[in-house]
C-alpha positions in Angstrom: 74.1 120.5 111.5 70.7 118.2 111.2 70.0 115.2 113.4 71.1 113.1 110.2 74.6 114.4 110.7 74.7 114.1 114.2 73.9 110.8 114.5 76.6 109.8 112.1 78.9 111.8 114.1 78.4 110.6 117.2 77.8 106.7 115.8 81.8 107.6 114.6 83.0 108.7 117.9 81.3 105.3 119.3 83.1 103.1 116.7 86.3 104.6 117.7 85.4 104.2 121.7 85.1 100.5 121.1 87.7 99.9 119.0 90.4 101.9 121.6 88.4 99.3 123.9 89.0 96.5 122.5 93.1 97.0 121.1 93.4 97.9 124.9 92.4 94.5 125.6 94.5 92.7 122.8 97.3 94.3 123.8 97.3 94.3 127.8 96.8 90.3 127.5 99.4 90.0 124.8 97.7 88.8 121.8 98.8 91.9 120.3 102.8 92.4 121.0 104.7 95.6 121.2 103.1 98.8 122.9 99.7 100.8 121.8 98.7 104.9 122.7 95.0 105.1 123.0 92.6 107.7 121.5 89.6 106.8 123.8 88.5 109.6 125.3 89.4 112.5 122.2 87.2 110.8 120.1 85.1 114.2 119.8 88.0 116.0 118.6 88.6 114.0 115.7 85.1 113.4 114.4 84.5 116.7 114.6 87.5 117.9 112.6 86.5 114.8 110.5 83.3 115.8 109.7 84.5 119.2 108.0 86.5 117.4 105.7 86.3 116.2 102.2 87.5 112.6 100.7 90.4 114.9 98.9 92.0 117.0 102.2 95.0 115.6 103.6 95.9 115.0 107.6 98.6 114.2 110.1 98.6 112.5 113.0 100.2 111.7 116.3 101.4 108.7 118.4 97.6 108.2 118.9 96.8 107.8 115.3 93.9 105.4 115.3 91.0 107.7 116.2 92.3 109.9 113.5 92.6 107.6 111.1 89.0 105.8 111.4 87.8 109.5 112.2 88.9 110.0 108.2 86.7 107.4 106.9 89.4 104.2 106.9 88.0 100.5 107.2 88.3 99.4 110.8 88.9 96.2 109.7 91.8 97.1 107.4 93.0 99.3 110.9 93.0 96.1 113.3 95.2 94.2 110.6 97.5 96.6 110.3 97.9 96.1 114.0 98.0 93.1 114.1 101.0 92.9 111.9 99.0 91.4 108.1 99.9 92.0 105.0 95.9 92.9 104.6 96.8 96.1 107.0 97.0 99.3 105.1 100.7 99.8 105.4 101.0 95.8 104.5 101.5 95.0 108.3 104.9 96.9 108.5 103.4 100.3 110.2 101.9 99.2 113.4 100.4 101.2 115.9 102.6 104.2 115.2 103.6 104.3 111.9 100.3 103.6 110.0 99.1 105.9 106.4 96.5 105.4 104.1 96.6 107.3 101.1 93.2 106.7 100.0 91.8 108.6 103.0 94.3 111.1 103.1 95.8 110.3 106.1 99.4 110.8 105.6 100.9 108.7 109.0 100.9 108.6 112.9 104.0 109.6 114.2 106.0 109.0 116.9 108.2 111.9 117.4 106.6 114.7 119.1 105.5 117.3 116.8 106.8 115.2 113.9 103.6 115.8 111.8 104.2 119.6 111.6 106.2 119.6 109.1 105.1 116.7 106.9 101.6 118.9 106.9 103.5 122.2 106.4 105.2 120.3 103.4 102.1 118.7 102.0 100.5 121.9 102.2 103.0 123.6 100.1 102.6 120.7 97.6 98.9 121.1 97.6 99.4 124.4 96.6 102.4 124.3 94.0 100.5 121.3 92.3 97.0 122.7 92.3 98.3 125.1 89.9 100.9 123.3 87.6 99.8 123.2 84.2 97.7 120.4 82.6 99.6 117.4 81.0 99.6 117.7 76.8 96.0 116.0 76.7 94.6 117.6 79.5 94.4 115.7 82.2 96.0 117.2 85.4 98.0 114.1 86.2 98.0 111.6 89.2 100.2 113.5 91.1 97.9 116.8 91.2 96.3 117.9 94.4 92.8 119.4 94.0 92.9 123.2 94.2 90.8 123.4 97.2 92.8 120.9 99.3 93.7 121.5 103.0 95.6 119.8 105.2 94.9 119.5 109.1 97.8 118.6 111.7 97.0 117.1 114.8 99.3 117.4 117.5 100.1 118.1 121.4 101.0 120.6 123.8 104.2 119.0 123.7 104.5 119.6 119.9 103.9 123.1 120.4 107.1 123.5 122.1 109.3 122.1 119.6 111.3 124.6 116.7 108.9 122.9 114.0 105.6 124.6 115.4 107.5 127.8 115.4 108.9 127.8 111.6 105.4 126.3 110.6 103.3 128.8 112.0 105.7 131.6 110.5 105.8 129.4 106.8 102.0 129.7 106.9 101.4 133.2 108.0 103.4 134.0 105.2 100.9 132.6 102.9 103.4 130.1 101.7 100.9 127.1 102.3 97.8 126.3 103.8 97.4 124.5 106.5 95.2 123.8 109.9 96.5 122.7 113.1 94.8 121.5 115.5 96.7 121.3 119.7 94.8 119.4 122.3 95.8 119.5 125.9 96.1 117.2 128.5 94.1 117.8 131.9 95.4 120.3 134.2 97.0 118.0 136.7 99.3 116.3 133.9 99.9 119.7 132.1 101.3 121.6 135.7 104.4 118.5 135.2 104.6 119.7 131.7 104.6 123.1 131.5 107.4 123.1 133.4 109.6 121.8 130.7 107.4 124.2 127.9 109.8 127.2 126.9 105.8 128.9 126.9 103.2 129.2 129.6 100.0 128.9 127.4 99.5 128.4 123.5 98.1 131.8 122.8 100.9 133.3 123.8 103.4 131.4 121.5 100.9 131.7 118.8 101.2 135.5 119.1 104.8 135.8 118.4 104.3 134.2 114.8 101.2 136.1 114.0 98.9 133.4 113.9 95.6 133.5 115.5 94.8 131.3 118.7 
């Protein structure tokens, strides 16, 4: 990676920093109504995801959507209006802070539920891969709704999301070569994990990765 790619990199993660910043401030003095979850502080891990990524590979997010979204190339402008509840927003205004998706990225949606995006990557995987290779339309064309062959899709999600019956049958749907797909787990620090792990069916990620086959 050359300086010329690092820069951009780390002028991304900065972008997002300041924009985490300042919707913190919008919505702790309630210009901004309803509630907000923060990227500011995982900004590396979405930039660098982000930077391996072509304008044509698909995502999922979490409840902390906005640092993947504007890690995926989307306008921070467009980003704030959505927040702010315009129609100039990329869902129109009607998404929000959790429910945002912008197509022209491929950034498929934050989500609220905990491990919700597992299987909307695990499906959009599959359809990456049964549309890649359907036939050409009579003049040739491969149609709108055709991924491109070399398409991935990347999940984002917790520890949390690790523990639900979706990571399980994911993981087993793409070891089976069925789809193909990348997910990505970040973990919380150490003293917030020891009050979750206690209500994880699994002590460490490796080891539920194991029983489906997958690597770690």
């Amino acid at each position: 990676m050359d300086d010329k790619q690092l820069l951009a990199d780390y002028r991304r993660m900065l972008l997002i920093r300041r924009f985490e910043e300042k919707l913190d401030s919008l919505f702790t003095s309630g210009v901004i109504k309803g509630t907000s979850h923060l990227y500011a502080g995982q900004e590396a891990v979405a930039v660098g995801v982000c930077a391996a990524l072509r304008s044509n590979d698909f995502m999922t997010s979490t409840h902390r959507g906005h640092g993947h979204l504007l890690a995926k190339g989307a306008d921070p402008k467009r980003v704030m209006a959505e927040l702010f509840g315009k129609s100039t927003g990329y869902s129109k205004g009607r998404g929000g802070s959790q429910h945002t998706a912008c197509a022209a990225v491929g950034f498929l949606g934050s989500n609220g539920i905990t491990g919700g995006g597992i299987p909307i990557a695990t499906g959009a995987a599959l359809a990456v891969q049964m549309t890649a290779s359907a036939p050409l339309t009579k003049d040739g064309h491969a149609g709108r709704n055709r991924a491109h062959p070399d398409a991935v899709v990347v999940c984002f999600f917790g520890e949390g999301g690790a523990s639900m019956a979706c990571f399980t049958r994911a993981s087993t749907w793409r070891e089976s070569g069925n789809c193909r797909s990348s997910m990505f787990a970040k973990t919380t620090s150490m003293r917030c994990r020891s009050h979750c792990m206690r209500n994880l069916r699994f002590k460490t990620l490796p080891t539920e990765l194991s029983r489906t086959g997958c690597p770690a």
